[in-house]
N, C-alpha and C positions, 0 to 999 in steps of 0.2 A: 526335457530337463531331467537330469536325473534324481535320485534320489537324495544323495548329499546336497545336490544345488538346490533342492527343494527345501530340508531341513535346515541350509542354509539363508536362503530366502526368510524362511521362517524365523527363524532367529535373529536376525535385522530386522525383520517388522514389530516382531516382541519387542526390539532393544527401542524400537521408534516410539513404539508406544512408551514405553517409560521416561525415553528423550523429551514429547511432546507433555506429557503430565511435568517432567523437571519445569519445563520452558511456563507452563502454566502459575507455576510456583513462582516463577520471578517475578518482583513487585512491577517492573515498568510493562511487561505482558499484562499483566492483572490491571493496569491503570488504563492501555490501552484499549483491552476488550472490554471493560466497564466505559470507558469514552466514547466508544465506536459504539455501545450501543444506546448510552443515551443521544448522541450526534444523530443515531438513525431514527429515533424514535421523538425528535423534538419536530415538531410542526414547525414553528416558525423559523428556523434551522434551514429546516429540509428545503421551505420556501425561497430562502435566499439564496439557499444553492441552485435553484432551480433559476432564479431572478439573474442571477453570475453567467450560470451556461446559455442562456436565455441568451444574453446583450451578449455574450462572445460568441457565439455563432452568428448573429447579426452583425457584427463587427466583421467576422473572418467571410461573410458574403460580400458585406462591401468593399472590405479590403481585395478582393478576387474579384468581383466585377468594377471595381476604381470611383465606387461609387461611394465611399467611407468619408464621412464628413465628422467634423470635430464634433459636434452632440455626440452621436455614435462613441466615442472614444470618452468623451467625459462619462457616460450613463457606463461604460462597464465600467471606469474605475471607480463610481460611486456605488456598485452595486458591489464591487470587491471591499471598497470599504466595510462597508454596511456588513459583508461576510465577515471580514475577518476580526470587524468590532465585536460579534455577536459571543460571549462568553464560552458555551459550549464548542463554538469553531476554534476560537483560541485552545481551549483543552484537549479537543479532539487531535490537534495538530501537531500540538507541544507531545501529548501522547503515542501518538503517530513517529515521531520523530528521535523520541526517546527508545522506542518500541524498534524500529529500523536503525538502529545505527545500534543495539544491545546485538541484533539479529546478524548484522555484520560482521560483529565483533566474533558471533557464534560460526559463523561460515569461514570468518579468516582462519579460527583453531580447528575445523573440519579439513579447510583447505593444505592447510599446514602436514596434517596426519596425513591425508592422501596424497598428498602432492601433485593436485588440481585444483583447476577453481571449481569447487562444488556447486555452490550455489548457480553459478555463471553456467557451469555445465547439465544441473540440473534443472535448470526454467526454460530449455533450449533445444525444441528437439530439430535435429538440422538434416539435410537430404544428405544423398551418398558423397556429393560430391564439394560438399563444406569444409 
């Protein structure tokens, strides 16, 4: 790398850091990382989600070995209920949601300037022959 491309480099990661401090200042960022971390740090929360992943892997074994009976299928969507009644799941999501779709909106006006899909190109590292 040379020098320019170094000082360049440089100068994107400074301007990133100021990107991601803006991003931080936007109230649905700020709603979402406040959400996300009381969502992680609620016990009983954390329980259901675990109760949800629980009965759909047990569902996706029975459904793969044809052994899926309808209990199986009621208990995950009563365990999905139970999730998505739970208050902080609600907020966590609605935040989540608000949060991804502001972040979208930010990648369509990155995509636009560069005239790529940024984000698409940048979650995606692809072999020689993609």
């Amino acid at each position: 790398m040379s020098l320019l491309e170094s000082n360049g480099r440089s100068a994107v990661l400074g301007r990133t850091r100021e990107f991601v401090t803006a991003l931080k200042a936007i109230p649905s960022i700020q709603r979402f990382v406040a959400a996300q971390h009381r969502f992680q740090a609620d016990p009983e929360v954390q329980r259901l989600l675990a109760d949800v992943q629980h009965k759909a892997e047990t569902f996706q074994r029975g459904q793969q070995s044809g052994t899926l009976r309808e209990e199986q299928i009621q208990q995950v969507r009563d365990a999905q209920a139970r999730f998505y009644d739970h208050p902080l799941a609600q907020e966590f999501l609605q935040a989540r949601d608000a949060a991804a779709t502001f972040l979208q909106e930010t990648n369509g006006v990155i995509s636009e300037i560069l005239g790529v899909d940024f984000g698409g190109r940048a979650g995606r590292v692809r072999g020689c022959c993609e």
